[in-house]
N, CA and C atoms as an extended XYZ file, in Angstrom:
261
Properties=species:S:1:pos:R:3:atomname:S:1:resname:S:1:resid:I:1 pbc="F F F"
N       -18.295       58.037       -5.932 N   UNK     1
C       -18.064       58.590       -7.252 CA  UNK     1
C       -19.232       58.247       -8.167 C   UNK     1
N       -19.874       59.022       -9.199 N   UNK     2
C       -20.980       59.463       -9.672 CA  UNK     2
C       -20.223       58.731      -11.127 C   UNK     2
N       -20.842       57.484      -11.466 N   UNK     3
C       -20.597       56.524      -13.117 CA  UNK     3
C       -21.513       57.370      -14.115 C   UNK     3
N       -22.024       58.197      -13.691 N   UNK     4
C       -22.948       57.991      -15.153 CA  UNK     4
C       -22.477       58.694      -15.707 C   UNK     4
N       -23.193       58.618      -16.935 N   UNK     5
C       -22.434       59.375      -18.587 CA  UNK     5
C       -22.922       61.040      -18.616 C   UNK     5
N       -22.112       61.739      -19.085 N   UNK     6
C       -22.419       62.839      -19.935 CA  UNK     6
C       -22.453       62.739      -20.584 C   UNK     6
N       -23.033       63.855      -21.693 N   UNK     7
C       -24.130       63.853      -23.034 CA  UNK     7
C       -22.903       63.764      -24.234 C   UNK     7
N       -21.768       64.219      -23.696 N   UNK     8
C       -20.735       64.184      -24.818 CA  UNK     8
C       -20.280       62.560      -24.825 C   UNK     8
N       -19.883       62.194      -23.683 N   UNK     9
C       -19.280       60.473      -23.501 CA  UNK     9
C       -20.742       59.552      -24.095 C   UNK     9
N       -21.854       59.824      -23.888 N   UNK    10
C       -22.968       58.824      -24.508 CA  UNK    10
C       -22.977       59.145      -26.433 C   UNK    10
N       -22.580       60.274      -26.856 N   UNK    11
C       -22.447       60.679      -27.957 CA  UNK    11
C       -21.636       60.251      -28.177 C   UNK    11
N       -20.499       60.178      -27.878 N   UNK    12
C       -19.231       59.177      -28.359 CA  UNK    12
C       -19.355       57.884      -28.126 C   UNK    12
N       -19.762       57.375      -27.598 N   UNK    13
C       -20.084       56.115      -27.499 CA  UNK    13
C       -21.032       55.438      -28.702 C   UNK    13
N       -22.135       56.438      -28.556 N   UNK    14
C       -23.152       56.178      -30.059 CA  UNK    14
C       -22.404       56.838      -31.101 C   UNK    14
N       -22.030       57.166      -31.323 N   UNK    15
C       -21.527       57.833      -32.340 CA  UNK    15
C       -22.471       58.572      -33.184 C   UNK    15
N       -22.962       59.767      -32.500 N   UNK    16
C       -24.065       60.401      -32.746 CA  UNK    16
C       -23.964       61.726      -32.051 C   UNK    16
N       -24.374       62.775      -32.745 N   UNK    17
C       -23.976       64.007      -32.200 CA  UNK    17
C       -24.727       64.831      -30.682 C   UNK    17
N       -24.126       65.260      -29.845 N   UNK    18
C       -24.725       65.532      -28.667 CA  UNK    18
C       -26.005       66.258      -29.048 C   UNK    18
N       -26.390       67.035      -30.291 N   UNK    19
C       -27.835       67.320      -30.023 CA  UNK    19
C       -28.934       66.270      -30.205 C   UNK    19
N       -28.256       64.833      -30.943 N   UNK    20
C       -29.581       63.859      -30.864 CA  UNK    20
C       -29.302       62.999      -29.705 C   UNK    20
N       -28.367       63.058      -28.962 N   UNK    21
C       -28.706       62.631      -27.494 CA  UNK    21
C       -29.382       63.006      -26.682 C   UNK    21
N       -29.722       64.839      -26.785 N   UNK    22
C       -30.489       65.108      -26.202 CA  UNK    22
C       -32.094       64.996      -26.352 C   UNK    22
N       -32.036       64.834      -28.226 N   UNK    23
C       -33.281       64.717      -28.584 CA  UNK    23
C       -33.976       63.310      -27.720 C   UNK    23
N       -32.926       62.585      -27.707 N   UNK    24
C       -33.259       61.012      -27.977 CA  UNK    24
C       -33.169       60.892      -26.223 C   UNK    24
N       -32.938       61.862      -24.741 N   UNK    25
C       -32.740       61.440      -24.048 CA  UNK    25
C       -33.776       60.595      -23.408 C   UNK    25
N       -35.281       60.912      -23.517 N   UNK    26
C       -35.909       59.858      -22.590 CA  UNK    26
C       -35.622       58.346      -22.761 C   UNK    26
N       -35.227       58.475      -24.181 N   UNK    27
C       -35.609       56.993      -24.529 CA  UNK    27
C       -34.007       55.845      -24.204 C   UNK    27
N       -32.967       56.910      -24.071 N   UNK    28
C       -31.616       56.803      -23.120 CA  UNK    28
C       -31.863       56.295      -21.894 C   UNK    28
N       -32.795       57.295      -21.228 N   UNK    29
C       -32.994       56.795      -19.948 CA  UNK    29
C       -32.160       58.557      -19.117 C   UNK    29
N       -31.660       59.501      -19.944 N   UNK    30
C       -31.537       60.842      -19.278 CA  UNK    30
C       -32.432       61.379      -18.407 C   UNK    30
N       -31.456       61.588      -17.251 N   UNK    31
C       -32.039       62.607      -15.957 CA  UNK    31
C       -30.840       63.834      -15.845 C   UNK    31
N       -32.333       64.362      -15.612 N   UNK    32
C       -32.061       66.070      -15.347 CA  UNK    32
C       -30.923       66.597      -13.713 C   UNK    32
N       -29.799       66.870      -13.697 N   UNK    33
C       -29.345       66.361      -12.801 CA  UNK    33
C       -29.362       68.135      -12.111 C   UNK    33
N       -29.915       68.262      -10.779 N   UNK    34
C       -30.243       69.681      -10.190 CA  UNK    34
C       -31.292       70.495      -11.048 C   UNK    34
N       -32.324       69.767      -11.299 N   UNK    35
C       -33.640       70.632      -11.843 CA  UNK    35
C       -33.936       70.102      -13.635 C   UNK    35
N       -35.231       71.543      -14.026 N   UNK    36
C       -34.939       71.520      -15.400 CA  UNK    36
C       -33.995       71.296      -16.016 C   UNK    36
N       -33.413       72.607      -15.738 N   UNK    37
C       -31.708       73.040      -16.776 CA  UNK    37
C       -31.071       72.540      -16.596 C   UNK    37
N       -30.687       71.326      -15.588 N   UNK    38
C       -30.001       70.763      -15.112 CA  UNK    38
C       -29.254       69.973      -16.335 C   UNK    38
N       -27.486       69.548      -16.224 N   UNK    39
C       -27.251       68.896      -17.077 CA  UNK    39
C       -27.789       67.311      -17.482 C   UNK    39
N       -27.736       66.766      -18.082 N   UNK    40
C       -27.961       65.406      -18.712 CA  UNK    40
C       -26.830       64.506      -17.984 C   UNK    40
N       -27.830       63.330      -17.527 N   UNK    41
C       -26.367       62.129      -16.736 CA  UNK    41
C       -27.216       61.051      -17.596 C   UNK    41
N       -26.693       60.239      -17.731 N   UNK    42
C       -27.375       58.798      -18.675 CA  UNK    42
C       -26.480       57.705      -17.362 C   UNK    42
N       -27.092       56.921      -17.343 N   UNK    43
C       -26.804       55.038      -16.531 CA  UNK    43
C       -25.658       54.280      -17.753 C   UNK    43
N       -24.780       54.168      -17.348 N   UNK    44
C       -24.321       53.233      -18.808 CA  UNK    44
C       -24.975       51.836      -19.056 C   UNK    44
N       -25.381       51.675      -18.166 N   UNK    45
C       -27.008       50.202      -18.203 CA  UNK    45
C       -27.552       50.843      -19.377 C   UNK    45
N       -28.072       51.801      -19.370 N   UNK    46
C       -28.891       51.638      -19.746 CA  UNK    46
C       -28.835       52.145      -21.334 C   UNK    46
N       -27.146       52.814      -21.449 N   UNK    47
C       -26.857       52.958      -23.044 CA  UNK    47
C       -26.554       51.362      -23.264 C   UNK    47
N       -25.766       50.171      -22.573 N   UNK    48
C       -25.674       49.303      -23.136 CA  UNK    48
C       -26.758       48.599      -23.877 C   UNK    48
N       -27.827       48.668      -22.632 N   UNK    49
C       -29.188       47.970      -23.138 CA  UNK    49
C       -29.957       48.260      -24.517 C   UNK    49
N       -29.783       50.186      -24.617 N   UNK    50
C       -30.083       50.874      -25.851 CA  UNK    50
C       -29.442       49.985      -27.044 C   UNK    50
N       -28.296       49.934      -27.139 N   UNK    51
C       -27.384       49.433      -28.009 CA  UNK    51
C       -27.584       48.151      -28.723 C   UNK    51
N       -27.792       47.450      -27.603 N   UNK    52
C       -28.312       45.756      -27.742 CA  UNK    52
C       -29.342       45.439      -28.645 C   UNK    52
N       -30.349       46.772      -28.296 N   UNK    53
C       -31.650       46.702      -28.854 CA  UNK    53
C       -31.709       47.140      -30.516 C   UNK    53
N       -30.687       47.764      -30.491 N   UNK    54
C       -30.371       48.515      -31.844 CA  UNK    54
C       -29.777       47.673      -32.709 C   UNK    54
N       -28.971       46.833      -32.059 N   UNK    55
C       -28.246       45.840      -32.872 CA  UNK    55
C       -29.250       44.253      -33.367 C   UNK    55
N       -30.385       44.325      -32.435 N   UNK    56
C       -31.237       43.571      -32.522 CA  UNK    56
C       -32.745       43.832      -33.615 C   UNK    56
N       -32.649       44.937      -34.063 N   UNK    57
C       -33.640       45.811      -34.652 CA  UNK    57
C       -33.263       45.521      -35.997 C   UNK    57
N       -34.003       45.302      -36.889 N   UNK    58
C       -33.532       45.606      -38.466 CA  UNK    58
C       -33.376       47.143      -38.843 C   UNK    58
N       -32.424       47.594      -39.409 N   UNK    59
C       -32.034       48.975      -40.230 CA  UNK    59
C       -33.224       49.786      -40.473 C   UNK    59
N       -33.328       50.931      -40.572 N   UNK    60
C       -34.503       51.629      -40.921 CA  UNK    60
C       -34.278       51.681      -42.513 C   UNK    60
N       -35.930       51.454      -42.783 N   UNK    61
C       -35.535       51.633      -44.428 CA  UNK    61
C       -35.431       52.893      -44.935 C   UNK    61
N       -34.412       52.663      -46.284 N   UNK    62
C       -33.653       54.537      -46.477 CA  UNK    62
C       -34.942       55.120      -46.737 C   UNK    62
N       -35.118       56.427      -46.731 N   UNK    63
C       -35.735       57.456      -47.315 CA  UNK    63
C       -35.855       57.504      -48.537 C   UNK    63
N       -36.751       57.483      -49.097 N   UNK    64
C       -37.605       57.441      -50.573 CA  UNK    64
C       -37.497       58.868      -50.953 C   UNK    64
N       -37.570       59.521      -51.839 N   UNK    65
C       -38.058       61.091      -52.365 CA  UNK    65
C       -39.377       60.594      -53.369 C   UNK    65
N       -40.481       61.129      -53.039 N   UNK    66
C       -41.427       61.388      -53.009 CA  UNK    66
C       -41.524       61.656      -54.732 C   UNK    66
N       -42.524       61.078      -55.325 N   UNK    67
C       -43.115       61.136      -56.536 CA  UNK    67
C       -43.387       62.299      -56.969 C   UNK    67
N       -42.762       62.690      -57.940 N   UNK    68
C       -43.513       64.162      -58.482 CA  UNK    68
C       -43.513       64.092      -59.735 C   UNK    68
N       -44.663       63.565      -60.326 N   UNK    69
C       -44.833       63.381      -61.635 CA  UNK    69
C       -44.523       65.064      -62.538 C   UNK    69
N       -44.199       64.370      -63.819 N   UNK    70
C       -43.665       65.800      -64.317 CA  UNK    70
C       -43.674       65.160      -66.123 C   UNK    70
N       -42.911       66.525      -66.862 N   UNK    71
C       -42.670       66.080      -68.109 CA  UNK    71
C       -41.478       64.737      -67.976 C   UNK    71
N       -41.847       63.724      -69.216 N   UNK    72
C       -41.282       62.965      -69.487 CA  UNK    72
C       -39.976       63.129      -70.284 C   UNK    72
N       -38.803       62.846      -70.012 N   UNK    73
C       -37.616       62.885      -70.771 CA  UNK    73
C       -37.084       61.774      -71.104 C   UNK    73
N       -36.318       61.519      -72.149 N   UNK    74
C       -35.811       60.898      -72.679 CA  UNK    74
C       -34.329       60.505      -71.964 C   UNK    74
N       -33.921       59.608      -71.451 N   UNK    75
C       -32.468       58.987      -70.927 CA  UNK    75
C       -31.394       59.883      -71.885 C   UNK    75
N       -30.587       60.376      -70.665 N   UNK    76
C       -29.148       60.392      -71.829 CA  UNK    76
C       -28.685       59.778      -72.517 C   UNK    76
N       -27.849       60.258      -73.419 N   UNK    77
C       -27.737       59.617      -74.203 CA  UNK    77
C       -28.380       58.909      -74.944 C   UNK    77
N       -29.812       59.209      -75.493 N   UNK    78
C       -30.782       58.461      -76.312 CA  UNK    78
C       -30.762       59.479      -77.892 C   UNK    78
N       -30.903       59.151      -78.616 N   UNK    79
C       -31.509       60.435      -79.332 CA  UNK    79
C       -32.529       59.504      -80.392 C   UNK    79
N       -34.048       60.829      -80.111 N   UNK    80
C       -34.699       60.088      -80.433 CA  UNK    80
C       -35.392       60.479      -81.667 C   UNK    80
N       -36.050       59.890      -82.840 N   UNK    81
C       -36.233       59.821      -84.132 CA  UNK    81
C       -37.674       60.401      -84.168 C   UNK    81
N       -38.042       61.405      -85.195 N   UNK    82
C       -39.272       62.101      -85.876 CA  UNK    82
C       -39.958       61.038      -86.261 C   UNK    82
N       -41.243       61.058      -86.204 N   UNK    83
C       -42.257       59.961      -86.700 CA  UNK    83
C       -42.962       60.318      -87.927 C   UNK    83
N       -43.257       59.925      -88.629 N   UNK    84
C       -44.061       60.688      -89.743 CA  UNK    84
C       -44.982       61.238      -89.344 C   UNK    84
N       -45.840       62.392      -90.024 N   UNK    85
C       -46.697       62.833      -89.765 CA  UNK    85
C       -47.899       61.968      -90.278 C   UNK    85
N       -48.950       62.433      -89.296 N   UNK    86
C       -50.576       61.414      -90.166 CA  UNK    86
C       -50.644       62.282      -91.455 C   UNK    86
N       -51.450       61.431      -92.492 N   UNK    87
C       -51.878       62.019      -93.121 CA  UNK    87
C       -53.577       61.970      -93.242 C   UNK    87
C-alpha cells in the first residue's frame, strides 16, 4: 500500500490551499506520479520535516505598501486655523 500524500491531504494538513501546494511542490519534496501530468504524491517525511522547519523559522515580515508621496492632509478631525497674511 502506497503512504504518500495527495495534494488535497498535504493541503489539509498545511492548511494551505491545493494550488500553493502545487506551487510550493519541489520544495515539499512532490513527485510526478506516471509522467509530467502525472498526479502529485508528497512522502509524509518529508511534510513533517517541512513543518519543523517552519516552526523553526521566524514569521515573514508583513508586507509594507510602498511610499507614495502625495498632497499633505490634515488628520481627521483636526480643523485647522488661517494664518495672517504677510504684509
Amino acid at each position: 500500500m502506497d503512504d504518500r500524500l495527495t495534494t488535497a491531504e498535504v493541503a489539509r494538513a498545511l492548511k494551505m490551499s491545493e494550488d500553493w501546494v502545487r506551487e510550493h511542490a519541489p520544495e515539499l519534496g512532490g513527485v510526478r506520479m506516471g509522467g509530467a501530468r502525472g498526479p502529485l504524491r508528497f512522502l509524509p517525511e518529508r511534510i513533517e520535516r517541512y513543518e519543523q522547519q517552519q516552526a523553526l523559522s521566524p514569521p515573514p515580515a508583513p508586507a509594507r505598501k510602498p511610499h507614495r508621496p502625495g498632497r499633505r492632509r490634515a488628520p481627521r478631525g483636526v480643523q485647522l486655523v488661517a494664518l495672517p497674511a504677510d504684509r
